[in-house]
C-alpha positions as CSV (number, residue, x, y, z in Angstrom):
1,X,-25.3,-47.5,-18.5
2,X,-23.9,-44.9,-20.9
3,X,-23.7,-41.2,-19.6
4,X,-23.5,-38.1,-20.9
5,X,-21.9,-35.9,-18.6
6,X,-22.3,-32.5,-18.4
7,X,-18.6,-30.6,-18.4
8,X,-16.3,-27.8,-17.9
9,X,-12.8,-27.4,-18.7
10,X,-12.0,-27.5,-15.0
11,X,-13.6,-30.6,-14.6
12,X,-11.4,-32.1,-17.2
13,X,-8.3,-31.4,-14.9
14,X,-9.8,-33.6,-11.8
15,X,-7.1,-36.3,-11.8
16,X,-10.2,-38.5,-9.6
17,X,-12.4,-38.3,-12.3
18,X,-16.1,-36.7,-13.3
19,X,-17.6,-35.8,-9.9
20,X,-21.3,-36.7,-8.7
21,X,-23.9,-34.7,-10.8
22,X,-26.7,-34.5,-12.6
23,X,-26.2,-35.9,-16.1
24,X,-28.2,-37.5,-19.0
25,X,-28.9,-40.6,-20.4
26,X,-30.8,-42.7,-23.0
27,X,-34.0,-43.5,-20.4
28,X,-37.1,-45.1,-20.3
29,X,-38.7,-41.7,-20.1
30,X,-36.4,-40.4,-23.1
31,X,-37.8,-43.8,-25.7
32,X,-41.4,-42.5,-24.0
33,X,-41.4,-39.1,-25.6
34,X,-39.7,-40.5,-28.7
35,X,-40.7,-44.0,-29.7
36,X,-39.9,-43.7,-33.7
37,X,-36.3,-42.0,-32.7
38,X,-33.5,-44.6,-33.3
39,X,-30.9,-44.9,-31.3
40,X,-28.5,-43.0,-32.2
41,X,-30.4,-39.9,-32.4
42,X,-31.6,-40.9,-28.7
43,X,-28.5,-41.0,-27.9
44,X,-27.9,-37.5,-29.5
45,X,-30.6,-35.9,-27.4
46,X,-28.8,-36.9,-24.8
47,X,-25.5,-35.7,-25.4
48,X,-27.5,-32.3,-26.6
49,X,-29.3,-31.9,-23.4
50,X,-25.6,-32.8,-21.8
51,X,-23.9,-29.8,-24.1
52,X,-26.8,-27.4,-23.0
53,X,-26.3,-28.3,-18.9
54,X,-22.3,-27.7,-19.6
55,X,-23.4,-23.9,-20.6
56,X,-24.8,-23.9,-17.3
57,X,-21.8,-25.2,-15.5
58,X,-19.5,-22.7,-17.2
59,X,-21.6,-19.7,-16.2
60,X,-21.2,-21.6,-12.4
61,X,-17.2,-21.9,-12.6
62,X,-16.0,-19.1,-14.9
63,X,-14.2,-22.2,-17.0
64,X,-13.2,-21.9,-20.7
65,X,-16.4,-21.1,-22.8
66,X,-16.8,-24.1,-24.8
67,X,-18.8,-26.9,-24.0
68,X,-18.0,-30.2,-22.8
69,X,-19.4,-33.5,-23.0
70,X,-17.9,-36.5,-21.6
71,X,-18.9,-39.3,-21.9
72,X,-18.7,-43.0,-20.1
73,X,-19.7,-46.3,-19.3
74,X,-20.9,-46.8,-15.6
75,X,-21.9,-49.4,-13.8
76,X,-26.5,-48.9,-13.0
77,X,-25.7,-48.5,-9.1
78,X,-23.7,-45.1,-10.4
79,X,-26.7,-44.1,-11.3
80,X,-30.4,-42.7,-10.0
81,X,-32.8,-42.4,-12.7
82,X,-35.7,-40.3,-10.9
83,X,-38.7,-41.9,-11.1
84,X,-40.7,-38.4,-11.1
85,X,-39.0,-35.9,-13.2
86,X,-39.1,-32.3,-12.5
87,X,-40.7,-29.6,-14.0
88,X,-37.5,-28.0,-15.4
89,X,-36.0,-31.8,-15.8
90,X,-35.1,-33.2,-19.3
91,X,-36.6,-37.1,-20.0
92,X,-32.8,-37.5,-20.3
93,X,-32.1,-36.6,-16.5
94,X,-30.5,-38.7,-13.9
95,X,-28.3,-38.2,-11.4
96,X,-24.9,-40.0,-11.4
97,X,-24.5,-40.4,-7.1
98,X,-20.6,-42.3,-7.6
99,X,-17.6,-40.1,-9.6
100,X,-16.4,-41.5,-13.1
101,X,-13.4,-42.8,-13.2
102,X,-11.4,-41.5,-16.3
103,X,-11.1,-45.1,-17.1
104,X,-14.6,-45.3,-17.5
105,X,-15.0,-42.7,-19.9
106,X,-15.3,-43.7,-23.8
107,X,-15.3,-40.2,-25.3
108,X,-15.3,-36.6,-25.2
109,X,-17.0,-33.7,-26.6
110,X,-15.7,-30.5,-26.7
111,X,-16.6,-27.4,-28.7
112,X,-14.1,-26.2,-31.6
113,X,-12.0,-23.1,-30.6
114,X,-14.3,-20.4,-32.8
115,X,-17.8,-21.4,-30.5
116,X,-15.7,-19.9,-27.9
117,X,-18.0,-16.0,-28.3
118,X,-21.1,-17.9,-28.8
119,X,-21.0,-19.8,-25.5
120,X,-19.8,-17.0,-23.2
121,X,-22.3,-15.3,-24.4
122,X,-24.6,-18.3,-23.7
123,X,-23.4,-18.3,-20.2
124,X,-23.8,-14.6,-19.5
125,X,-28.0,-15.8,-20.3
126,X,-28.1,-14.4,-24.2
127,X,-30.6,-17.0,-25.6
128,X,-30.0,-16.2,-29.0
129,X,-26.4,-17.2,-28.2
130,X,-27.3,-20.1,-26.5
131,X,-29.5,-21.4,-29.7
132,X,-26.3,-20.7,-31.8
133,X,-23.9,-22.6,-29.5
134,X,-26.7,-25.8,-29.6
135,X,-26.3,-25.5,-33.3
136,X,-22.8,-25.9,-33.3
137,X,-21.6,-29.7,-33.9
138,X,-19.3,-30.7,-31.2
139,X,-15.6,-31.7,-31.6
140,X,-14.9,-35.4,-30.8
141,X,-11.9,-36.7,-29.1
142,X,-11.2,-40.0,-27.8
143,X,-10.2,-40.6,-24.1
144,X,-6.7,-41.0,-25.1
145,X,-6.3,-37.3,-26.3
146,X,-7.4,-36.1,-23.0
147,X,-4.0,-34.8,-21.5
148,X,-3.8,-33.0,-25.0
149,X,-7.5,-31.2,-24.4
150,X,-6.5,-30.5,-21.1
151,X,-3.6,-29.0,-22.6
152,X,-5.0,-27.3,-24.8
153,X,-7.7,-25.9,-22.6
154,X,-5.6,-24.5,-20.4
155,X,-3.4,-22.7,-22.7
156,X,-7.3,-21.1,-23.8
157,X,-7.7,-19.7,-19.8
158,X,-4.3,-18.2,-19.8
């Protein structure tokens, strides 16, 4: 099953991997509520509703404020897909119960550098800000450039 994992800069620099936590997917429940949407832009609701929860997590941790998506290939016993979703709960909801290995992972999404104001705002619980961050595209890097971001992220907390 492909995941889109929630994020933070600090989770980036766990050498195990992404740890158990709720994260989003393309799921029965997501085709439900959008039965003409192709897959790709099911697959981009997803990684949206992923971006959004990654706001959450950096208001949780204090990381870097720009979001991060990552994204991987698990097995279906990694995963729970609820079979009642909450009321606050996203049709893209399910809750990864195993960490991700980094080998596992396919990609990563990452705002650009200049969203940086936009999501800390965001985090802090400005709405407005938060509607401007989800309107900002997301940098894409492959999982090989992932000691660079790392890299690069820290330099950002310094």
């Amino acid at each position: 099953m492909r995941l889109y994992l929630p994020a933070t800069a600090t989770d980036l620099r766990d050498p195990a991997g992404i740890t158990p936590r709720w994260a989003h997917a393309v799921t029965p429940a997501l085709r439900a509520e959008l039965p003409d949407e192709d897959e790709e832009g099911l697959e981009m609701t997803a990684t949206l509703a992923a971006a959004d929860e990654s706001v959450r997590l950096i208001a949780a941790d204090g990381s870097v404020p720009r979001r991060v998506v990552v994204v991987a290939d698990v097995a279906d016993a990694a995963v729970q897909v609820p079979e009642v979703l909450g009321e606050e709960q996203l049709p893209t909801a399910v809750e990864l119960v195993t960490t991700v290995p980094w080998g596992d992972v396919v990609t990563l999404h990452v705002d650009e550098p200049d969203a940086a104001d936009d999501v800390r705002a965001a985090a802090a619980g400005d709405d407005d800000a938060l509607e401007r961050a989800a309107e900002r595209d997301l940098l894409w890097f492959d999982v090989v450039e992932l000691d660079d971001l790392r890299a690069e992220l820290a330099a950002e907390a310094r």
